[in-house]
Jmol script that loads the backbone (N, CA, C; Angstrom):
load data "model"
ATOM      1  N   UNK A   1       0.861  -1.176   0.000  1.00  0.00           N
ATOM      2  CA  UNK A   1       0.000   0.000   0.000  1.00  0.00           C
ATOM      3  C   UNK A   1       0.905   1.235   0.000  1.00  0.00           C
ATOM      4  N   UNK A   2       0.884   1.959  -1.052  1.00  0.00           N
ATOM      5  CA  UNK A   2       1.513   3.231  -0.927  1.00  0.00           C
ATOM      6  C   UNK A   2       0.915   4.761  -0.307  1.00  0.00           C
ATOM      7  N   UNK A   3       1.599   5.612  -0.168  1.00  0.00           N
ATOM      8  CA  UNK A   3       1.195   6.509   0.779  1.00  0.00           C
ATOM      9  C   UNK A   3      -0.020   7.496   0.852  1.00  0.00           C
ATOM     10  N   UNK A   4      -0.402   7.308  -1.127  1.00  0.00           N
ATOM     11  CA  UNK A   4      -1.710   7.960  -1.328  1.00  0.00           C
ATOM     12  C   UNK A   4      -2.892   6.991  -1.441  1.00  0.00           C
ATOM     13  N   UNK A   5      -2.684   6.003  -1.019  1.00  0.00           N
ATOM     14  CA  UNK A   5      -3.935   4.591  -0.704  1.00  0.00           C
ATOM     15  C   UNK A   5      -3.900   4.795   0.507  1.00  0.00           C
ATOM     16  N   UNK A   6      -2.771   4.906   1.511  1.00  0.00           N
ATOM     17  CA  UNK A   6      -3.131   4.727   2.989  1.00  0.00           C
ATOM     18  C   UNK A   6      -3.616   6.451   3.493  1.00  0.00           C
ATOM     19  N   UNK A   7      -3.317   7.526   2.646  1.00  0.00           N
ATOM     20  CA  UNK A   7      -4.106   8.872   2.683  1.00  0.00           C
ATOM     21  C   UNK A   7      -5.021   8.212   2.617  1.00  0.00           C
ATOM     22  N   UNK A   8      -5.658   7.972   1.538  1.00  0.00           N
ATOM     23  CA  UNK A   8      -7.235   7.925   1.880  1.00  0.00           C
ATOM     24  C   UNK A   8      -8.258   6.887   2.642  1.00  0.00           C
ATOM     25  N   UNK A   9      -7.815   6.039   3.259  1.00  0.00           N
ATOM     26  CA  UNK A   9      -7.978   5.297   4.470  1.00  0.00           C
ATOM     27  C   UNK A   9      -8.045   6.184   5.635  1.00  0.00           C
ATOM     28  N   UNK A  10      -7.050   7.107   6.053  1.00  0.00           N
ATOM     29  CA  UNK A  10      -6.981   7.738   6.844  1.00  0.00           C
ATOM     30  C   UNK A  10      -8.110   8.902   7.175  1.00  0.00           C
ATOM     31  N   UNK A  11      -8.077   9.657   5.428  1.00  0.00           N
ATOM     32  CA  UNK A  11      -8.552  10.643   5.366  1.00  0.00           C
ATOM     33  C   UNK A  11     -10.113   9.569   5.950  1.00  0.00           C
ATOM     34  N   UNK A  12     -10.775   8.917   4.529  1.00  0.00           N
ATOM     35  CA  UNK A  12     -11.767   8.040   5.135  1.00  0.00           C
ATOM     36  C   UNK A  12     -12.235   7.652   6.890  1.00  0.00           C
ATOM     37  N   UNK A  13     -11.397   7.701   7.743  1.00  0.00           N
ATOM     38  CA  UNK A  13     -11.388   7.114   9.071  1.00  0.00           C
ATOM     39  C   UNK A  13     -11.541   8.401   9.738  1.00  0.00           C
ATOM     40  N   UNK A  14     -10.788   9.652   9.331  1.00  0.00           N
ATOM     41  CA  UNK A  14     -11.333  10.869   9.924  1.00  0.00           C
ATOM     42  C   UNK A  14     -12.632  11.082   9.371  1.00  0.00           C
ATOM     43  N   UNK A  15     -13.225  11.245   8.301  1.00  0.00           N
ATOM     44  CA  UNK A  15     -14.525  11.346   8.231  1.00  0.00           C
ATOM     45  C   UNK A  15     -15.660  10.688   8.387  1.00  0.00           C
ATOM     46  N   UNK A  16     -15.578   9.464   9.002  1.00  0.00           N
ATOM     47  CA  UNK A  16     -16.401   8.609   9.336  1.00  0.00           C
ATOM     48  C   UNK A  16     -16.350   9.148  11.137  1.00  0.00           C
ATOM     49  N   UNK A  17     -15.449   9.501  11.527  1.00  0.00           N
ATOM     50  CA  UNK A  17     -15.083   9.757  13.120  1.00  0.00           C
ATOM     51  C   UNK A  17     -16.053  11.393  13.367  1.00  0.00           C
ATOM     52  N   UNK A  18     -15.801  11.932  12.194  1.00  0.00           N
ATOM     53  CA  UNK A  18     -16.287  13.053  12.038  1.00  0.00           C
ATOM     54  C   UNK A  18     -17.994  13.317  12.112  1.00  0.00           C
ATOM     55  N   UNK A  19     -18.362  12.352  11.558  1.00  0.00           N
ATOM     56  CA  UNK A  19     -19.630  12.199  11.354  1.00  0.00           C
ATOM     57  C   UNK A  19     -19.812  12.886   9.719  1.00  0.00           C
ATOM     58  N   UNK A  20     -18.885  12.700   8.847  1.00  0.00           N
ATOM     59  CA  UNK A  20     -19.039  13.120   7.262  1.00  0.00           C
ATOM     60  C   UNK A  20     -19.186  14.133   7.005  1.00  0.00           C
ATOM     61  N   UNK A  21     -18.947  15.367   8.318  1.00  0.00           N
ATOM     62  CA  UNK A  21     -19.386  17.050   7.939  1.00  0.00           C
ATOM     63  C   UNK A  21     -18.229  17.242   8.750  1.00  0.00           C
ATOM     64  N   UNK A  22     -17.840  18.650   7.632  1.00  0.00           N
ATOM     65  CA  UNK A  22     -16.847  19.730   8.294  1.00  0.00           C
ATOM     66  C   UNK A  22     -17.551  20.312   9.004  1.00  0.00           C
ATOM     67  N   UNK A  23     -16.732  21.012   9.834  1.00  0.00           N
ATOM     68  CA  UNK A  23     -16.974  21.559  10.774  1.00  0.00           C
ATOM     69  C   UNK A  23     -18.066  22.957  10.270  1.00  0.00           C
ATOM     70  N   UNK A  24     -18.259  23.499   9.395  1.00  0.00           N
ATOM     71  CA  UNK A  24     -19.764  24.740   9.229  1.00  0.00           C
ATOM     72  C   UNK A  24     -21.025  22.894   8.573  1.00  0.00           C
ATOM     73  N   UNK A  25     -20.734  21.825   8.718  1.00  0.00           N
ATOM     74  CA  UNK A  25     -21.786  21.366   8.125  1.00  0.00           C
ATOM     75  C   UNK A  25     -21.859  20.320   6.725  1.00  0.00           C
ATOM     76  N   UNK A  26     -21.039  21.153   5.767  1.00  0.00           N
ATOM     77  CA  UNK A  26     -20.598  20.889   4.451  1.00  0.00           C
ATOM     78  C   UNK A  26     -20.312  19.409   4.197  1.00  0.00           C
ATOM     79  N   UNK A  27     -21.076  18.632   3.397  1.00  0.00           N
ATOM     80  CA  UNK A  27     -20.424  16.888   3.569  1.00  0.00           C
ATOM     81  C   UNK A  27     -19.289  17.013   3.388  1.00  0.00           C
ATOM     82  N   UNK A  28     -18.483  16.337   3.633  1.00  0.00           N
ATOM     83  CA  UNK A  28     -17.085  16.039   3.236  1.00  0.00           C
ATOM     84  C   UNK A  28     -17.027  14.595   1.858  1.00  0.00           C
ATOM     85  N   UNK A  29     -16.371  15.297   1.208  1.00  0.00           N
ATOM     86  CA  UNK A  29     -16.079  14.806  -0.312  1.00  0.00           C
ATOM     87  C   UNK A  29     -15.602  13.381  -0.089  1.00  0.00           C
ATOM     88  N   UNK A  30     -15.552  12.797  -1.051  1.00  0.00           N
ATOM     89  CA  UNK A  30     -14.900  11.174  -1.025  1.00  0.00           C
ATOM     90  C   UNK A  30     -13.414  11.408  -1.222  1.00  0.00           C
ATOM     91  N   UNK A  31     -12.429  10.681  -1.006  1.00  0.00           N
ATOM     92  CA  UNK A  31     -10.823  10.920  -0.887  1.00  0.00           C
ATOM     93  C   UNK A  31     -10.785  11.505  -2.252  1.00  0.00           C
ATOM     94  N   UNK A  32     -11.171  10.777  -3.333  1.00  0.00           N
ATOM     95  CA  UNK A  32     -10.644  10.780  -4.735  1.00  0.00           C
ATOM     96  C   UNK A  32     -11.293  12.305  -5.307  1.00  0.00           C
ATOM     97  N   UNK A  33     -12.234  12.844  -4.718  1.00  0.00           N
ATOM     98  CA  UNK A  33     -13.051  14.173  -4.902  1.00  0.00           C
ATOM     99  C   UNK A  33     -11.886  15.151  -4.725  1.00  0.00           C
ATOM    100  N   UNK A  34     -11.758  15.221  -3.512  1.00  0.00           N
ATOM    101  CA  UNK A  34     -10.819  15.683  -2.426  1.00  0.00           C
ATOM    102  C   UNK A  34      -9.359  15.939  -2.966  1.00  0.00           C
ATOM    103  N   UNK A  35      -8.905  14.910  -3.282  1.00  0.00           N
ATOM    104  CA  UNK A  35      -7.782  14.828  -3.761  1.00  0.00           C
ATOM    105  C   UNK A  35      -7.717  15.379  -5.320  1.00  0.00           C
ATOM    106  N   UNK A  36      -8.724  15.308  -6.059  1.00  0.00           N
ATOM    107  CA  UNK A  36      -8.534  16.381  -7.268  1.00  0.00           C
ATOM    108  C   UNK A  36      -9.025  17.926  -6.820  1.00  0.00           C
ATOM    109  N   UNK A  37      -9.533  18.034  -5.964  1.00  0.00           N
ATOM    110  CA  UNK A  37      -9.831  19.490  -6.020  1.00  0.00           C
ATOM    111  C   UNK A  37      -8.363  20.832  -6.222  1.00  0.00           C
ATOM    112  N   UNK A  38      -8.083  21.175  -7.192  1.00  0.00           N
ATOM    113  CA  UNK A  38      -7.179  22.013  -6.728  1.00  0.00           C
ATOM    114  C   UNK A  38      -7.103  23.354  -5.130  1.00  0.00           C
ATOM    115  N   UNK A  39      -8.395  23.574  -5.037  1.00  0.00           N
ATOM    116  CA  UNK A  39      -8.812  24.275  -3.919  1.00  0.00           C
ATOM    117  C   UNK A  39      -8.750  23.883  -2.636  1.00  0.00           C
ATOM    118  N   UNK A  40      -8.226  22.368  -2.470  1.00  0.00           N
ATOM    119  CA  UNK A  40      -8.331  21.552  -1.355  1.00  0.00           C
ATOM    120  C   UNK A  40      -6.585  20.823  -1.483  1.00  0.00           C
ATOM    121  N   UNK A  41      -5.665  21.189  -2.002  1.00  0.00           N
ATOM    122  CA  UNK A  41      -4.813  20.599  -2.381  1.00  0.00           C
ATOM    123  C   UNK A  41      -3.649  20.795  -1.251  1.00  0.00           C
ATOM    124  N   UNK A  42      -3.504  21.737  -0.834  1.00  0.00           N
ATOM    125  CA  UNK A  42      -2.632  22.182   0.582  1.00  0.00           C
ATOM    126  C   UNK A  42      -3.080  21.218   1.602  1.00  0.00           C
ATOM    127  N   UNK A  43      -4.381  20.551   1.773  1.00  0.00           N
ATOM    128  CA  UNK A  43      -5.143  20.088   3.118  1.00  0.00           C
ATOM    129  C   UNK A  43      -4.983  18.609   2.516  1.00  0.00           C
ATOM    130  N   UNK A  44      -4.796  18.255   1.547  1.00  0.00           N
ATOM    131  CA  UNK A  44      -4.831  16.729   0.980  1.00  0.00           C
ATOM    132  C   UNK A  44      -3.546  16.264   0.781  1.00  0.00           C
ATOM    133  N   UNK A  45      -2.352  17.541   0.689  1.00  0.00           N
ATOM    134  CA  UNK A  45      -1.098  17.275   0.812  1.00  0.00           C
ATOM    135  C   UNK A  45      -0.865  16.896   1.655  1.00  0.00           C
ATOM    136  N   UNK A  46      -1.176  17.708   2.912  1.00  0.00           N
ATOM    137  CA  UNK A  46      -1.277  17.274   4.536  1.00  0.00           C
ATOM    138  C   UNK A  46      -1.275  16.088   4.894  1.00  0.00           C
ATOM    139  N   UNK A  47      -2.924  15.372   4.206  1.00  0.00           N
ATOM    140  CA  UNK A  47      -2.918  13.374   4.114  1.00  0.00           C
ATOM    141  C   UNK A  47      -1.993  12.618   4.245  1.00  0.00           C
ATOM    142  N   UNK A  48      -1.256  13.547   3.028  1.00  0.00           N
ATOM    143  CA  UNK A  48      -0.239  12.085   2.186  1.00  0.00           C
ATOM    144  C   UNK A  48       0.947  12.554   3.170  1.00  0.00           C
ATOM    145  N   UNK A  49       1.570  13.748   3.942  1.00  0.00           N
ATOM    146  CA  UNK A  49       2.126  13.901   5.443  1.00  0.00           C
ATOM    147  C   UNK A  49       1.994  13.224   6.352  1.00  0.00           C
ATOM    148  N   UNK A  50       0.850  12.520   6.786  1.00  0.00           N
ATOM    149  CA  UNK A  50      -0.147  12.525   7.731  1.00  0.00           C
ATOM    150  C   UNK A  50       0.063  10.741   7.538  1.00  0.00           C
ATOM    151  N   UNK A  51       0.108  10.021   6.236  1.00  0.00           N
ATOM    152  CA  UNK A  51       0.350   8.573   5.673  1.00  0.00           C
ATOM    153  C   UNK A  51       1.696   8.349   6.009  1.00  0.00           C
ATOM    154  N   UNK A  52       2.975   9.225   5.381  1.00  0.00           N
ATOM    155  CA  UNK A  52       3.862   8.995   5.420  1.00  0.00           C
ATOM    156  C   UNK A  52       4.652   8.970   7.031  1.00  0.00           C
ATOM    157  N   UNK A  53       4.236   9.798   8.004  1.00  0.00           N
ATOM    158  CA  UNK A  53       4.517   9.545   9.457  1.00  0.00           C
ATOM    159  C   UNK A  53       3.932   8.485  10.008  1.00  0.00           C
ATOM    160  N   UNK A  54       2.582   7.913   9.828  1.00  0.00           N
ATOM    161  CA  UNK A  54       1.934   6.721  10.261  1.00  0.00           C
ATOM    162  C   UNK A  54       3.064   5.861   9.663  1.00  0.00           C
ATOM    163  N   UNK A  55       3.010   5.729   8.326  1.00  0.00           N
ATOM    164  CA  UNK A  55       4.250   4.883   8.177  1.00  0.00           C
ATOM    165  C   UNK A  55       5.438   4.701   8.781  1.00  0.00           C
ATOM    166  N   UNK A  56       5.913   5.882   9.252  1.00  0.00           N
ATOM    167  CA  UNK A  56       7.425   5.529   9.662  1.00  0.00           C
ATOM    168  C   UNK A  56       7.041   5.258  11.086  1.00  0.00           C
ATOM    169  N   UNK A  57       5.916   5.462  11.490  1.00  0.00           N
ATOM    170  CA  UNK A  57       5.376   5.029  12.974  1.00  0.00           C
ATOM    171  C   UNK A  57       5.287   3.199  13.073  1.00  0.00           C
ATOM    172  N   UNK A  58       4.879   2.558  12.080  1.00  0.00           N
ATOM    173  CA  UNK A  58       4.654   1.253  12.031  1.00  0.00           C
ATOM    174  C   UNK A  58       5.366   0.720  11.059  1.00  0.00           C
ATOM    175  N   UNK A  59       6.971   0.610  11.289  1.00  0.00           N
ATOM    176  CA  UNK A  59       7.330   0.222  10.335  1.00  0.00           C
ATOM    177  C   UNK A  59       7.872  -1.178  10.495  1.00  0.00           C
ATOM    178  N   UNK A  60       7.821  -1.555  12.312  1.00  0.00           N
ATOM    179  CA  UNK A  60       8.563  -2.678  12.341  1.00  0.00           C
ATOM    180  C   UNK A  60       6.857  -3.646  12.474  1.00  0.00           C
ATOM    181  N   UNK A  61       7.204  -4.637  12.346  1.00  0.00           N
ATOM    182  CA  UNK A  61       5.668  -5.523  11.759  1.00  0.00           C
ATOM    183  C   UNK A  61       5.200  -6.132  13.395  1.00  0.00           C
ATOM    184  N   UNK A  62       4.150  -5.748  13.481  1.00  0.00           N
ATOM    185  CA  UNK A  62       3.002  -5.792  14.450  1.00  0.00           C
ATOM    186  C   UNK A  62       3.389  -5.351  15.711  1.00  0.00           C
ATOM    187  N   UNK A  63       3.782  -3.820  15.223  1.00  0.00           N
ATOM    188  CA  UNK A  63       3.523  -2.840  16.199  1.00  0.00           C
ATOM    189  C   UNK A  63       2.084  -2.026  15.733  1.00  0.00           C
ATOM    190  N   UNK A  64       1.615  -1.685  16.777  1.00  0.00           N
ATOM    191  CA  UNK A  64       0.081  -0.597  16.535  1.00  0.00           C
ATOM    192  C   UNK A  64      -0.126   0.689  17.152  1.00  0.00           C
ATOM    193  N   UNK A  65      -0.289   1.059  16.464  1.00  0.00           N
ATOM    194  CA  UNK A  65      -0.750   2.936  16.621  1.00  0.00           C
ATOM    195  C   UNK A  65      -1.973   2.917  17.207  1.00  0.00           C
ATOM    196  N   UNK A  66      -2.418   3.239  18.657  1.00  0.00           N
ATOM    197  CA  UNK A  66      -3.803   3.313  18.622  1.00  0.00           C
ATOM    198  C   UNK A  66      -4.506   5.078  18.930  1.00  0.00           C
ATOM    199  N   UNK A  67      -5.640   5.439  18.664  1.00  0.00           N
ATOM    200  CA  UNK A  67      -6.088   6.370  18.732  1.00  0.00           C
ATOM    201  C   UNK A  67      -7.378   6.038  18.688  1.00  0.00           C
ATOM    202  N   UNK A  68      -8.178   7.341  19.507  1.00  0.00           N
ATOM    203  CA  UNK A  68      -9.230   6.847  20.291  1.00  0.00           C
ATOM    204  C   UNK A  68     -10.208   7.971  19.543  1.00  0.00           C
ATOM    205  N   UNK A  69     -11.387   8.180  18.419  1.00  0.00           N
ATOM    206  CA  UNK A  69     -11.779   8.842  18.159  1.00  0.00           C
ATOM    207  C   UNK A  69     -12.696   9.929  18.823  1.00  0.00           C
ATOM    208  N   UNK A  70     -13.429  10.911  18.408  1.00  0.00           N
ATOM    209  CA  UNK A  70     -14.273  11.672  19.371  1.00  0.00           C
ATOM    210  C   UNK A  70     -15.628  11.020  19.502  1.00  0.00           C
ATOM    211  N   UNK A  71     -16.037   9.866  19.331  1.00  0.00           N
ATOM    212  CA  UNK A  71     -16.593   9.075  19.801  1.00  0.00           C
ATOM    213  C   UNK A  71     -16.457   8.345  21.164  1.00  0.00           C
ATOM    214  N   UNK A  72     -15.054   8.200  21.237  1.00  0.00           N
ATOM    215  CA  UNK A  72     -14.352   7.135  22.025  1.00  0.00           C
ATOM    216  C   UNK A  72     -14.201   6.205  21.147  1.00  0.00           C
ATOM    217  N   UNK A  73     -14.255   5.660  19.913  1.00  0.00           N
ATOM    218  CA  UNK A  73     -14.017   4.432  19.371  1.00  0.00           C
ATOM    219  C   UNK A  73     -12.407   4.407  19.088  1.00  0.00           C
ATOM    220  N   UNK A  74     -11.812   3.043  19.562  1.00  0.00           N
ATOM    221  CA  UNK A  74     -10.329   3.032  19.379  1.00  0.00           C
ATOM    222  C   UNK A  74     -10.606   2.621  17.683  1.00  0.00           C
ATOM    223  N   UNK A  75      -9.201   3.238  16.800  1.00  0.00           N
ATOM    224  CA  UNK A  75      -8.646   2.655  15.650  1.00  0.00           C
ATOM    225  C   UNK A  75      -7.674   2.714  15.650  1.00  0.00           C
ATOM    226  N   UNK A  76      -6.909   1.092  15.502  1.00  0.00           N
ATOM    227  CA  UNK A  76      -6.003   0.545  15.626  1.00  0.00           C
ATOM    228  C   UNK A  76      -5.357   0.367  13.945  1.00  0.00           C
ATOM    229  N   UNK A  77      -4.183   0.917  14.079  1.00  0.00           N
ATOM    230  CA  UNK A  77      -2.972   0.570  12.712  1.00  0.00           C
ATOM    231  C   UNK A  77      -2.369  -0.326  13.046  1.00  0.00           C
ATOM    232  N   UNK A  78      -2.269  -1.476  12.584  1.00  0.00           N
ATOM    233  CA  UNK A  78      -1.139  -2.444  12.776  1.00  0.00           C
ATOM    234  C   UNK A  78      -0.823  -2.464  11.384  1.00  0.00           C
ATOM    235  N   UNK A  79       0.473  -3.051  10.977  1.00  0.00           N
ATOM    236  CA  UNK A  79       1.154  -3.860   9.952  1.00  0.00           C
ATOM    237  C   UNK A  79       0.558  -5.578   9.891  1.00  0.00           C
ATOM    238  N   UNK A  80      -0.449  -5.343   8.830  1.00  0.00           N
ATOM    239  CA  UNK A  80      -0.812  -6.872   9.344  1.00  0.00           C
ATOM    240  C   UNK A  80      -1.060  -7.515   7.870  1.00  0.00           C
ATOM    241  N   UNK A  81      -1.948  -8.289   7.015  1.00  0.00           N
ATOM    242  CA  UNK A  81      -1.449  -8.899   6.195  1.00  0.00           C
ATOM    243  C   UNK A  81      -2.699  -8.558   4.912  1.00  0.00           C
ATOM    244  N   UNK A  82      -3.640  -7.427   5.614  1.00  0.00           N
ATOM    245  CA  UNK A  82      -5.135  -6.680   4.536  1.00  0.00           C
ATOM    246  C   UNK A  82      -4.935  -5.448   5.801  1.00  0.00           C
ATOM    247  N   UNK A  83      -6.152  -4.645   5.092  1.00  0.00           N
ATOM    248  CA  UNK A  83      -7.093  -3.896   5.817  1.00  0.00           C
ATOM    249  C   UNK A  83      -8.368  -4.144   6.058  1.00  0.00           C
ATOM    250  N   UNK A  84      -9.036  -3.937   7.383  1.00  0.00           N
ATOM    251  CA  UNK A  84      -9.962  -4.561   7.202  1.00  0.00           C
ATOM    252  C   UNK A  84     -10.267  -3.822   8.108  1.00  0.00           C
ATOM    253  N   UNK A  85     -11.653  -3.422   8.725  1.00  0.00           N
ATOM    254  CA  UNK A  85     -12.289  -2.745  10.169  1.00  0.00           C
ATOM    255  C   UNK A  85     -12.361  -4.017  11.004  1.00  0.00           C
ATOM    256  N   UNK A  86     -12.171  -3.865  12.346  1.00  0.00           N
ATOM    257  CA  UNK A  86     -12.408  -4.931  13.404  1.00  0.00           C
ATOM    258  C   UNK A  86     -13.499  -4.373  14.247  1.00  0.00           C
ATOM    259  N   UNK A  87     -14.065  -4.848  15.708  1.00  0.00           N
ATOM    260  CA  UNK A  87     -14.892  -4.134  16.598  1.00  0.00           C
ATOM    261  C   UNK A  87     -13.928  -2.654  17.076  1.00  0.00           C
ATOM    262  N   UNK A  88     -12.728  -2.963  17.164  1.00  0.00           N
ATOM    263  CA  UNK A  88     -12.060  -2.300  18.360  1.00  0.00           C
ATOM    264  C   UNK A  88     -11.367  -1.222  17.424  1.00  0.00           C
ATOM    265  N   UNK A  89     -11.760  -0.911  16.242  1.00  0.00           N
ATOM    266  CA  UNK A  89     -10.505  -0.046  15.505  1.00  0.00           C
ATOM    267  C   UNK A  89     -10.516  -0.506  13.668  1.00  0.00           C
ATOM    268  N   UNK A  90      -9.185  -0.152  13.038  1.00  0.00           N
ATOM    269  CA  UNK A  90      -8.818  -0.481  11.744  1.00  0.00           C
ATOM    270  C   UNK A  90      -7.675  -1.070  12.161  1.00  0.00           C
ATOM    271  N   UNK A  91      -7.557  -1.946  10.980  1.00  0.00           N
ATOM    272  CA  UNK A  91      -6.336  -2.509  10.839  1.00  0.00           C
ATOM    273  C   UNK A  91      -5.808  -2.225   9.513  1.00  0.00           C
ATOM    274  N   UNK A  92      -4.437  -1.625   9.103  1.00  0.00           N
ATOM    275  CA  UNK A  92      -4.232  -1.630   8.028  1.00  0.00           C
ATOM    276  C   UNK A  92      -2.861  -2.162   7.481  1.00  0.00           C
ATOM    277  N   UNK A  93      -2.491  -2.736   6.196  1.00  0.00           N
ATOM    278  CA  UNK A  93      -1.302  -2.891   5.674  1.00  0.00           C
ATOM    279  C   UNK A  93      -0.620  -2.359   5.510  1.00  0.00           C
ATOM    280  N   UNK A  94       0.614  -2.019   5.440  1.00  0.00           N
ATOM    281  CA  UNK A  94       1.322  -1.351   4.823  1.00  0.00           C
ATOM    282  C   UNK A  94       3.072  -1.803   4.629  1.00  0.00           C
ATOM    283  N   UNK A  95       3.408  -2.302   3.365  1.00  0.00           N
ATOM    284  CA  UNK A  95       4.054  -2.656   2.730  1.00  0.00           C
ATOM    285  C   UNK A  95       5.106  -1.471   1.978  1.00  0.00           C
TER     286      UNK A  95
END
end "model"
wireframe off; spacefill off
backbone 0.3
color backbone group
């Protein structure tokens, strides 16, 4: 998985945490929307920032990043062998 697949996982996992609205309301776009907008391109750069530190965060294999959304729901990054949602979090690949 490279760093603009695991952007939009991420981005995806913040807007599901979010409840799918920015903050005045506004849905929030799908990654691939998002990511062409030139008007949104500084904040989607950010993502692929945002991918590339998760990465160097989990780089040795089945260590996990956890974070606890404004829900309280934990999502969990591990290095594991898919992505997939569990009860307790995400799990994601990264190769």
């Amino acid at each position: 998985m490279n760093d603009e697949v695991l952007a939009g996982h991420l981005y995806e996992i913040y807007c599901t945490a979010v409840g799918g609205k920015a903050f005045n309301g506004v849905p929030l776009p799908a990654w691939d929307q998002f990511r062409a907008d030139p008007a949104k391109q500084k904040q989607s750069d950010a993502w692929l920032t945002v991918a590339g530190a998760a990465r160097g965060l989990l780089q040795e294999k089945n260590k996990t990043l956890t974070v606890r959304d404004a829900r309280g729901y934990l999502c969990n990054l591990r290095v594991i062998d898919q992505w997939k949602h569990t009860p307790d979090g995400f799990e994601v690949t990264l190769k």
